[in-house]
C-alpha positions as CSV (number, residue, x, y, z in Angstrom):
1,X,0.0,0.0,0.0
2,X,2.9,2.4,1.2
3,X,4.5,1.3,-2.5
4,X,1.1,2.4,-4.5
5,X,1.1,5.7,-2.5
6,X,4.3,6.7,-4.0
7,X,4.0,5.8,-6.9
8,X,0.6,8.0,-7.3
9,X,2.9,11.0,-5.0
10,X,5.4,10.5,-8.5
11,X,2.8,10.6,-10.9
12,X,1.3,13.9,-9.5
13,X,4.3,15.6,-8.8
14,X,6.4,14.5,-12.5
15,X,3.5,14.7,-14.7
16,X,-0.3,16.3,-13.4
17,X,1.9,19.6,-11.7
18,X,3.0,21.1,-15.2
19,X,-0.6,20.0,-17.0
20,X,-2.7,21.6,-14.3
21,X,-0.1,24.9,-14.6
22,X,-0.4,24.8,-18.0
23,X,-4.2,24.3,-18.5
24,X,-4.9,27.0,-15.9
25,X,-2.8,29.5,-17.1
26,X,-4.4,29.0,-20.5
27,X,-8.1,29.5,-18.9
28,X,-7.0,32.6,-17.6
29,X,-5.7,34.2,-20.6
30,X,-8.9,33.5,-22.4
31,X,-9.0,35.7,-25.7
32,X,-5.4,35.6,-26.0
33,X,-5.8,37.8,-29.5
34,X,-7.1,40.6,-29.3
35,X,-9.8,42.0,-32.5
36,X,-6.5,43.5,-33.8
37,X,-3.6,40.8,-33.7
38,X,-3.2,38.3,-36.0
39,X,-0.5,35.3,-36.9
40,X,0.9,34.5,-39.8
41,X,1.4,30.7,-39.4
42,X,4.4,28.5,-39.6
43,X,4.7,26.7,-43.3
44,X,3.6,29.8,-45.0
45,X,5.5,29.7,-48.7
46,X,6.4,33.4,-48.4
47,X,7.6,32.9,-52.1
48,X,4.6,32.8,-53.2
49,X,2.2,34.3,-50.5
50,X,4.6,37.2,-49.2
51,X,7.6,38.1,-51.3
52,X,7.9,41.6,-49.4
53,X,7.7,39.9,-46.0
54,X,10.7,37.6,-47.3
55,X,12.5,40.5,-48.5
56,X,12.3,42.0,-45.4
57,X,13.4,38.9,-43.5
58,X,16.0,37.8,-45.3
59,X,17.5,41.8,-45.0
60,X,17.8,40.5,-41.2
61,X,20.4,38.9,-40.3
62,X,19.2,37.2,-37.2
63,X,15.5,36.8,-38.7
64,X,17.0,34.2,-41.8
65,X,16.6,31.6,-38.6
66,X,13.3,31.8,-38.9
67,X,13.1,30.2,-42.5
68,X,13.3,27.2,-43.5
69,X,17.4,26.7,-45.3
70,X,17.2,27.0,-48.5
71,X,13.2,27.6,-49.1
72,X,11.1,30.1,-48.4
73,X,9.0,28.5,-45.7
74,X,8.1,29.8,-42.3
75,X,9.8,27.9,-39.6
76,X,7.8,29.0,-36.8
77,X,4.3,31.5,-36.2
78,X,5.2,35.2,-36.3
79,X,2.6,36.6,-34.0
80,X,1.6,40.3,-34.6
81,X,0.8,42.5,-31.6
82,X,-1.0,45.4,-32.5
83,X,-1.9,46.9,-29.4
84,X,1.5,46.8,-27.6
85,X,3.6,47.6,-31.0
86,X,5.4,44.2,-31.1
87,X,6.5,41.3,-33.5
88,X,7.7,38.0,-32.6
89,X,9.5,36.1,-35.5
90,X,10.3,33.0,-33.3
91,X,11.9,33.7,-30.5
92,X,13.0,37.0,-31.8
93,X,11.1,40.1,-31.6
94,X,10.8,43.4,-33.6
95,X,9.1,46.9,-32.9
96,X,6.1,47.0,-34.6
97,X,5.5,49.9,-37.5
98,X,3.1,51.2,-40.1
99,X,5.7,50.1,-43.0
100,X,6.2,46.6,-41.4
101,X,2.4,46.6,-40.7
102,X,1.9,46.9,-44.3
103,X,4.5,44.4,-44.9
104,X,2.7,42.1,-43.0
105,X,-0.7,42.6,-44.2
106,X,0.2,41.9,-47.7
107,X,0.6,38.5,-47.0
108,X,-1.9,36.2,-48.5
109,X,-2.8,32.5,-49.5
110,X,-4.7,32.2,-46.5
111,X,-1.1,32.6,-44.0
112,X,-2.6,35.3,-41.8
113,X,-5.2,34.1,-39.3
114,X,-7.1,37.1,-37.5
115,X,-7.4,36.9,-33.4
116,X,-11.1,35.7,-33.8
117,X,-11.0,33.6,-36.3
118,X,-8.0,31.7,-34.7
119,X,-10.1,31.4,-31.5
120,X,-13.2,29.8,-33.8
121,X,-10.8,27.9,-35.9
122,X,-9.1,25.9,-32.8
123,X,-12.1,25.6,-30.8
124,X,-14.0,24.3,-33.5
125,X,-17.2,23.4,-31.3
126,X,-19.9,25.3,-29.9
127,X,-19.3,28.1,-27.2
128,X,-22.0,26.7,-25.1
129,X,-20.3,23.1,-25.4
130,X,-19.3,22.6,-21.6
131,X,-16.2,20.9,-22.7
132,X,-14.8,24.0,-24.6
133,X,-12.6,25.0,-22.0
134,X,-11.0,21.5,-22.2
135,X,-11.2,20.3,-25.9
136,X,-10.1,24.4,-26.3
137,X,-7.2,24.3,-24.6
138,X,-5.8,20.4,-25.1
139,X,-6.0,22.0,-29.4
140,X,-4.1,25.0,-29.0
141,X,-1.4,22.7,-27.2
142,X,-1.5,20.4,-29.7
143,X,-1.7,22.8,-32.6
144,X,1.3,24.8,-31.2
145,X,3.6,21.6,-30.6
146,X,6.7,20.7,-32.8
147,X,10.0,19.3,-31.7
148,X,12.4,19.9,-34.6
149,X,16.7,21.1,-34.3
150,X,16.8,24.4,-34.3
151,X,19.2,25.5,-37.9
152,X,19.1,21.7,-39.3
153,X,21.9,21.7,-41.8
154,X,23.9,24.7,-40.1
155,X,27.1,22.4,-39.8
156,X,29.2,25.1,-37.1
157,X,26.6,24.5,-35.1
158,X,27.8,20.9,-34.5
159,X,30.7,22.1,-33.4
160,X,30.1,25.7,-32.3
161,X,32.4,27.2,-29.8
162,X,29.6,29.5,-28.9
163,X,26.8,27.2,-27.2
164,X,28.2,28.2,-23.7
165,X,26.3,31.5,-24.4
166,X,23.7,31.9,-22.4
167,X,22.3,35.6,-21.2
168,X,19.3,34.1,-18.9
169,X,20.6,34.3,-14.9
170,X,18.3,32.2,-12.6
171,X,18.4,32.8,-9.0
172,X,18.6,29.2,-7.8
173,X,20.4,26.0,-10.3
174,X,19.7,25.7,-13.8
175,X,21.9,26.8,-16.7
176,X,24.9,28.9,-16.0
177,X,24.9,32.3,-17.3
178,X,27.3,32.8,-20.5
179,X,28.3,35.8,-21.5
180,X,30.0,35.9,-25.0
181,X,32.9,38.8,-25.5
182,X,33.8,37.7,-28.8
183,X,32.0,35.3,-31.4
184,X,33.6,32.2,-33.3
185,X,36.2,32.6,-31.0
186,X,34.3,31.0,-27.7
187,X,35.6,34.0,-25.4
188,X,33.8,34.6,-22.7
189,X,32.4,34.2,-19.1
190,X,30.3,32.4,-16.9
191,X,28.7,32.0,-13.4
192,X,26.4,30.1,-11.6
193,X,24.7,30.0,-8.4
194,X,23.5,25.9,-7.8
195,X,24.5,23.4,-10.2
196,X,22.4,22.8,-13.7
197,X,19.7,20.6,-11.7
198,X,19.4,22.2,-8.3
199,X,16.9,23.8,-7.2
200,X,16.2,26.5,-4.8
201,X,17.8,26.0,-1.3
202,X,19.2,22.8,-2.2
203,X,23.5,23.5,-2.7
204,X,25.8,25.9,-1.3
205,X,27.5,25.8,-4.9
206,X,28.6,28.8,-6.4
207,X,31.1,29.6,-9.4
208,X,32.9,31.7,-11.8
209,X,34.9,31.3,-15.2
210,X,36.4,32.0,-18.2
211,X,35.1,30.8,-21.5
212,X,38.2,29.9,-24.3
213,X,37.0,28.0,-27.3
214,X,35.3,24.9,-26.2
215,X,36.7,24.9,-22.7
216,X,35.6,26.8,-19.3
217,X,38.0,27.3,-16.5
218,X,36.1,28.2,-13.3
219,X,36.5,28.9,-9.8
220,X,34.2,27.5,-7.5
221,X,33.1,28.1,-3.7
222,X,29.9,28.0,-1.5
223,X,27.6,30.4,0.1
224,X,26.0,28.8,3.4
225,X,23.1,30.5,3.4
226,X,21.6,28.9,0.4
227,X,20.6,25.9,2.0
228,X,19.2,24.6,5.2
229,X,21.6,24.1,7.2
230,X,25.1,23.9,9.0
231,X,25.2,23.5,12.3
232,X,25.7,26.4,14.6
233,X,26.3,26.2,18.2
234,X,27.5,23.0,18.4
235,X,24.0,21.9,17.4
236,X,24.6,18.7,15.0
237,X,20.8,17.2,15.1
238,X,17.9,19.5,14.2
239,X,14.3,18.6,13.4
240,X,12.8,18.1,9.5
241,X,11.7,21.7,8.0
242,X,8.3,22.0,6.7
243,X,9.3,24.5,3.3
244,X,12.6,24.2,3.0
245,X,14.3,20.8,3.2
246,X,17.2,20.2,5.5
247,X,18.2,16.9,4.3
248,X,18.4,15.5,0.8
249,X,20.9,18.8,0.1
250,X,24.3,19.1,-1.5
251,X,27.3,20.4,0.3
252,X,30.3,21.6,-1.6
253,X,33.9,22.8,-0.7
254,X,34.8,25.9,0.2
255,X,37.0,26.4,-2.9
256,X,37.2,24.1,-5.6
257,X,38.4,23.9,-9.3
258,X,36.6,22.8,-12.6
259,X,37.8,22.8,-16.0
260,X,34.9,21.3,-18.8
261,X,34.4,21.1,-22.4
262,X,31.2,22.2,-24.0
263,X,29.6,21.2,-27.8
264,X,25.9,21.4,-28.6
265,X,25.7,17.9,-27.8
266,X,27.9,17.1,-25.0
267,X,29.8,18.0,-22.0
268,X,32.5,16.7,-20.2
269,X,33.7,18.3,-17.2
270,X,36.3,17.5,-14.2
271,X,36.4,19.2,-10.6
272,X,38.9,18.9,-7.8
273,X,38.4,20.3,-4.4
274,X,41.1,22.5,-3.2
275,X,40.1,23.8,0.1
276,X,37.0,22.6,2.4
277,X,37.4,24.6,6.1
278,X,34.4,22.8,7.2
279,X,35.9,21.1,10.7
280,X,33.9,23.5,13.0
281,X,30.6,23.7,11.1
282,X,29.4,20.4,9.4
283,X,26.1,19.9,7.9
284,X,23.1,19.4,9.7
285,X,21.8,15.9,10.8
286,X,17.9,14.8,10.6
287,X,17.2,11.6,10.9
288,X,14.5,9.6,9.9
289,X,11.4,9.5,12.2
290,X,10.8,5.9,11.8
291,X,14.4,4.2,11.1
292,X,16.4,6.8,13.4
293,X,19.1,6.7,10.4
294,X,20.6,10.3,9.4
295,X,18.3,11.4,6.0
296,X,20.9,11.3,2.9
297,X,22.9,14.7,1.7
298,X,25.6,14.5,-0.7
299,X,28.8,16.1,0.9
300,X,31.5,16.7,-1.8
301,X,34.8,16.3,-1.3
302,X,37.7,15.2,-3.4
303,X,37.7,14.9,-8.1
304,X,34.9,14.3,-10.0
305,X,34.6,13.6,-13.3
306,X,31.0,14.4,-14.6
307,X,29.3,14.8,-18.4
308,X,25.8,16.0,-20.0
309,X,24.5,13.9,-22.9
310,X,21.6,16.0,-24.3
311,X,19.9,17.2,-27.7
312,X,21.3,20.2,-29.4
313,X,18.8,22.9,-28.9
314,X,15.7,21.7,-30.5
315,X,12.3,23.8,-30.8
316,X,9.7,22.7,-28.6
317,X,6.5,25.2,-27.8
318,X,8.4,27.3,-30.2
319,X,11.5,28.0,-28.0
320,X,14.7,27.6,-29.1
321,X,16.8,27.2,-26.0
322,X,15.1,23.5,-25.5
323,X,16.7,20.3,-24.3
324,X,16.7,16.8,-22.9
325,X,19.2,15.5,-21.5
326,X,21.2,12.6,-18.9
327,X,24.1,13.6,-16.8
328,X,26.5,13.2,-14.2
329,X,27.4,15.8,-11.6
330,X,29.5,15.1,-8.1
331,X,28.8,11.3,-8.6
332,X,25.0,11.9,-9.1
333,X,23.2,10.5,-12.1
334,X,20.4,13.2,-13.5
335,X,17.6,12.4,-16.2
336,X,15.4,15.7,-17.2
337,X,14.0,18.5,-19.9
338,X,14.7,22.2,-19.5
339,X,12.6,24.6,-21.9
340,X,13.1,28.6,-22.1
341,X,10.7,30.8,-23.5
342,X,8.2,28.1,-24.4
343,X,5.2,29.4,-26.3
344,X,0.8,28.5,-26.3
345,X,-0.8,31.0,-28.3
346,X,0.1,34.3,-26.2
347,X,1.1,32.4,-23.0
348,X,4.9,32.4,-22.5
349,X,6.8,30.3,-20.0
350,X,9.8,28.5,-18.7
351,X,9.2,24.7,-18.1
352,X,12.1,22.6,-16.0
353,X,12.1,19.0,-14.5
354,X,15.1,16.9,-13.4
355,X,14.9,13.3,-11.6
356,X,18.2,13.3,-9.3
357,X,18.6,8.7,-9.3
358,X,19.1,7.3,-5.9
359,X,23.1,7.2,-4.8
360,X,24.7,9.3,-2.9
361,X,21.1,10.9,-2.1
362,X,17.9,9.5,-2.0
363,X,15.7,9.4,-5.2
364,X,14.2,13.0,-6.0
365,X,11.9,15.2,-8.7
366,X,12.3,18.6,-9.3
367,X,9.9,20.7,-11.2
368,X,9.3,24.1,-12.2
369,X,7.3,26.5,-13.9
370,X,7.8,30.0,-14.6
371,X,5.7,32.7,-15.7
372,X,7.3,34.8,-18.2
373,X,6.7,38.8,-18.0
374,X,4.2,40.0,-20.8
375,X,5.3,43.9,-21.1
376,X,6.4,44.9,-24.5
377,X,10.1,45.8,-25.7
378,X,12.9,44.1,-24.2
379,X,10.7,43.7,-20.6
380,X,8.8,41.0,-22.6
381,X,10.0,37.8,-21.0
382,X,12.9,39.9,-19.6
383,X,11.8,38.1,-16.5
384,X,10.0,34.6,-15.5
385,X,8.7,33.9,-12.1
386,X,6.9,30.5,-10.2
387,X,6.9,27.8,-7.7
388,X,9.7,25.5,-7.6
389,X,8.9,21.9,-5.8
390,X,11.5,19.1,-4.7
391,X,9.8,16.3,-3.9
392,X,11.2,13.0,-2.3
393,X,12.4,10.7,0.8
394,X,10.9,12.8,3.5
395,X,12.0,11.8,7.6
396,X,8.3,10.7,8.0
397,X,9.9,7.3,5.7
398,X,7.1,8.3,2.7
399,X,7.6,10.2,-0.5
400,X,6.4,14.0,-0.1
401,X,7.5,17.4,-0.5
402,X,11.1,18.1,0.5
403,X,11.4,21.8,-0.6
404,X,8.2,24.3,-2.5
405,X,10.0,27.7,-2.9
406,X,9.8,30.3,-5.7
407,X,12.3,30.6,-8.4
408,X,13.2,33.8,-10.5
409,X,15.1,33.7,-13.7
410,X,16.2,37.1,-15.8
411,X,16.9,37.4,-18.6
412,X,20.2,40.1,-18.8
413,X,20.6,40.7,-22.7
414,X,20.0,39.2,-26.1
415,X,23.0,37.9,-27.4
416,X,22.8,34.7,-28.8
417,X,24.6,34.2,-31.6
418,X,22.7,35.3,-34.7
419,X,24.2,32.3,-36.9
420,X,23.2,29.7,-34.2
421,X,19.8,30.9,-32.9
């Protein structure tokens, strides 16, 4: 029975959480168009049904992304926002005027699809139909989902010194930052606070590097505050806490070293500890309420050698900064997805989930969801904000929440490299 339990606990917490976020968020955006916007939909032959608008995206530089190599088709929607002044090709966006209005206006062959005629066209039943909200929002998903490489055929990209690059900062884990100072060459820098599949209060890790070519040199250290906690006082046992998990945590040196290598495809890294100072203030114990054994935590200490198989970026909810992926990081084995800037009809978000394997910690799910900032200009999903939920091996011996904390990602800049992205 206790085995059933947490197997249904799993189910909720890997699979129903992002569905019920998702299928709420869409009910509350209702009419996401308003009388005045308008899409012009991926596939569109602009060759034959908007030679101006493939003039005018092929003048771009970073807009030739957006078509299909070679053709003249539309790799992804461009959505027209009329009453906040704003175009997004993609995941790229443009200031909406009257000659580009024009531009895209002209198109034809039945590309353009008006806000209310979208709404009819992907409801498709009656209004009164108590099922609308459900069949409604299950179509758009469906209609707006596409996994495909981003640039298919682009052969740097297979080996681009540039996929480091990275200009969105999250507050707790995830992706490090990556901020290019010269393109081709792979020079730049990096930082993180957490590792790529923490979460919030989870690790003490922190770090800083140097990007050259395919190769990052960093510096790494700890900040105790970020989790729960050392001991103070003398105080080695402490009690389970309720939001924030004190157990099922990762503990890193005080200074360390890692050197990796980074491709699209795969990364292999190596890290050695240098100092740890941690004699007077060790991590805290809790124990488990039923066994009276100390809960896991995963203190690190000595070389690692660690690596990330994942997909290039692929497209997915028409973001481009998509991937899955299976790793190895301080002798723990990670299985997840990681989505930026994913896109339903007008509803923009960040999507995460990692499964951490049982080892040197017990077996754990992390997901989160963000809500992406809806202002125009550069504000628009400049900033993404939601709950963030470890769930696990509690000290009650049952699978439940560990840590539910919110999460904040912002986005510092837009410079991807226009030949990759």
């Amino acid at each position: 029975m206790k085995n059933i339990r947490e197997f249904v606990c799993f189910l909720k917490s890997g699979f129903l959480l992002p569905v019920i976020f998702l299928a709420v968020s869409f009910l509350m955006s209702g009419n996401a168009f308003s009388q005045t916007d308008f899409k012009i939909r991926a596939g569109c032959d602009l060759c034959l049904n908007g030679p101006e608008l493939l003039d005018y995206m092929k003048g771009d530089r970073e807009l030739n992304s957006e078509l299909q190599i070679g053709q003249c088709k539309l790799l992804s929607d461009i959505v027209v926002q009329v009453d906040v002044g704003l175009v997004s090709f993609g995941n790229k966006q443009r200031n909406l005027n009257q000659d580009l209005l024009r531009i895209l206006n002209s198109v034809t062959g039945g590309c353009k699809i008006v806000g209310g005629e979208e709404s009819q066209t992907k409801t498709g039943i009656d209004k009164g139909n108590i099922l609308t909200p459900v069949t409604g929002a299950t179509k758009s998903i469906w209609d707006d989902f596409s996994i495909r490489f981003a640039n298919v055929g682009a052969r740097r990209y297979i080996v681009s010194p540039d996929y480091y690059v990275n200009p969105y900062f999250q507050a707790f884990g995830g992706d490090e930052l990556g901020i290019p100072f010269a393109y081709k060459a792979g020079v730049g820098m990096t930082a993180a606070f957490g590792t790529p599949y923490s979460g919030p209060m989870e690790t003490d890790f922190v770090k800083g590097g140097i990007h050259l070519l395919i190769f990052d040199f960093s510096v790494t250290s700890r900040i105790k505050e970020f989790v729960l906690k050392y001991s103070a006082n003398n105080k080695i046992e402490d009690t389970r806490n309720t939001w924030i998990g004190n157990w099922n945590n990762l503990y890193t040196p005080h200074l360390g070293f890692e050197v990796s290598a980074e491709l699209p495809f795969l990364r292999l890294s190596y890290f050695s500890t240098i100092d740890t100072l941690d004699e007077t203030d060790p991590p805290v114990i809790v124990r488990n309420e039923v066994t009276g054994d100390p809960m896991k935590n995963n203190i690190v200490r000595g070389e690692y050698f660690g690596f990330e198989v994942r997909t290039p970026n692929i497209i997915v909810f028409n973001s481009t900064r998509a991937k899955f992926y299976f790793a190895k990081k301080f002798g723990e084995y990670h299985l997840g997805y990681s989505g930026r800037e994913m896109k339903i009809e007008n509803f923009i978000f960040d999507f995460r989930i990692n499964a951490t394997f049982p080892g040197k910690r017990d077996f754990q799910l992390l997901t989160e969801l963000y809500f992406d900032s809806q202002w125009a200009g550069f504000a628009n999903k400049a900033v993404g904000i939601g709950p963030s939920i470890r769930f696990g091996k509690t000290p009650s011996d049952n699978f439940g929440v560990i840590t539910a904390f919110l999460n904040m990602r912002i986005k510092i800049g837009d410079f991807f490299d226009p030949e990759l992205y």
